[in-house]
N, C-alpha and C positions, 0 to 999 in steps of 0.2 A: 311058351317061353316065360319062366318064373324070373322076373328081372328084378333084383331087389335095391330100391332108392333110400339110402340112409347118411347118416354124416357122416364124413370121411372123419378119419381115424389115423393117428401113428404108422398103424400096422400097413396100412394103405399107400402105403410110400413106395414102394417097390412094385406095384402096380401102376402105382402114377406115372411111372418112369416109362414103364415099360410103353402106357399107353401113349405119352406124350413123344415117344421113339417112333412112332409110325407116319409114313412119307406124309399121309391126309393132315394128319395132326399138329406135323411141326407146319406143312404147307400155310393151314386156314388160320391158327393162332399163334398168339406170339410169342410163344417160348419159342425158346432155342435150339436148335438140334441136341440127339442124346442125352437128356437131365440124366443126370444121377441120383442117384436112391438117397443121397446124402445131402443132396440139393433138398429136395421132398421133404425127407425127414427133418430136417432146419426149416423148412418155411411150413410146414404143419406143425412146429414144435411152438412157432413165435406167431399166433395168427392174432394180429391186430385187431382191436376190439372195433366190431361192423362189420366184418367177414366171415360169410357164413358158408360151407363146403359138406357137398354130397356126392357122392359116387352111386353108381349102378354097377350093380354085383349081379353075373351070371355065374352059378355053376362055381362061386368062390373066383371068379374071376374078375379084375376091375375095367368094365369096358365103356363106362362114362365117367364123367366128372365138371360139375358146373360150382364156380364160387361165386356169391351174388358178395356186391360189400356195398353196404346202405352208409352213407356219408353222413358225418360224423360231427360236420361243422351245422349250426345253428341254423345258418340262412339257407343250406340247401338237403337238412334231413328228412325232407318228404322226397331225395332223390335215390336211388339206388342204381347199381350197375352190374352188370355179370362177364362171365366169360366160359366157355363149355369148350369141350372137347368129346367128342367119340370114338373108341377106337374104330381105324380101318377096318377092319372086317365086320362090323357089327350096322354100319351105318343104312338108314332106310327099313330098321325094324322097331321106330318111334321110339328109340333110348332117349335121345334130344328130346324129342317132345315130352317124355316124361319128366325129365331132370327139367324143363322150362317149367311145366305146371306146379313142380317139387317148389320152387324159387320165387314163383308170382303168388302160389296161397301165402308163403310168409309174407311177400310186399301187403298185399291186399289185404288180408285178415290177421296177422300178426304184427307186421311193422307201421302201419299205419303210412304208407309210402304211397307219393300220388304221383310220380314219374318214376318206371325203368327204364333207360338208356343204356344201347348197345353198341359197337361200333363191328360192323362186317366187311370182311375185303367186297371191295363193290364187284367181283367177280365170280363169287363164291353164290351162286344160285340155289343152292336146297339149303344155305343158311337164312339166304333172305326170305325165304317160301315160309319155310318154319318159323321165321318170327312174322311176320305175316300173318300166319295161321293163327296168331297170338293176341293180332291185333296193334303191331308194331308199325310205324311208318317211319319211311325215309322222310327225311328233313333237311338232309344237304348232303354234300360229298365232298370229302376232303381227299385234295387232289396231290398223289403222289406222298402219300402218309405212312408209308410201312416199306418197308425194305425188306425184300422176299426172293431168294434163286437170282440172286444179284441184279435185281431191277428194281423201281419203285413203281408200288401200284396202287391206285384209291384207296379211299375205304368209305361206308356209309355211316351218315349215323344216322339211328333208328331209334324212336321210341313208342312207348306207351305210356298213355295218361289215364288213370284209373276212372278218372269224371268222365271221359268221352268213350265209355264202354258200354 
């Protein structure tokens, strides 16, 4: 499987959509049901300077996507933050795991960033596995933080600290 990890792009918009339209996807993050192409296209048009966005491209197909945005204020730009998506079909063939390593060489070796922090539904099991695997720990849980299929359910927050690697 030739999985290819680059910055997302304009043209990437209408794969965005597509992928962010899938039950897993809208489930585990927090967009909204069905984006549109036109949603995509305006917030890849306006990208805020400290946010940085990669796609995994199968086959010309977009079946990941992680934005890391390294923070911007003074007192906390050794922090950064991310948020990924996979699409449904593709998941458990280490896209996530690529697109995480794609995100942490910039922290590490390009941004000079000594904290990424993530926040995962605290239900959501092969997300925390995978940051985990990374090197991420939970730190607390905020209780009843996201509103999901008309309930509220946790979420964790997880980080990594570059010193304690």
């Amino acid at each position: 499987m030739n999985v290819i990890i680059r910055p997302t792009e304009l043209r990437d918009a209408e794969g965005l959509s597509q992928l962010y339209s899938q039950p897993k996807a809208q489930r585990e993050t927090l967009q909204l049901p069905l984006p549109s192409v036109a949603m995509w296209q305006q917030r890849l048009s306006n990208m805020p300077a400290g946010i940085y966005s990669y796609v995994a491209e199968l086959d010309g197909k977009i079946v990941g996507n992680i934005g890391l945005e390294h923070s911007q204020r003074p007192r906390t730009a050794h922090c950064a933050t991310f948020g990924i998506g996979v699409h449904d079909e593709y998941h458990g063939l280490g896209i996530g795991s690529r697109l995480v390593e794609t995100v942490l060489d910039l922290t590490d070796n390009w941004l000079n960033v000594q904290r990424v922090q993530i926040e995962v539904n605290a239900d959501n099991r092969a997300a925390i596995a995978l940051y985990s695997k990374f090197g991420f720990e939970i730190e607390g849980e905020a209780l009843c933080s996201v509103f999901r299929d008309g309930e509220f359910i946790s979420t964790y927050y997880m980080a990594r600290l570059k010193d304690q690697l």
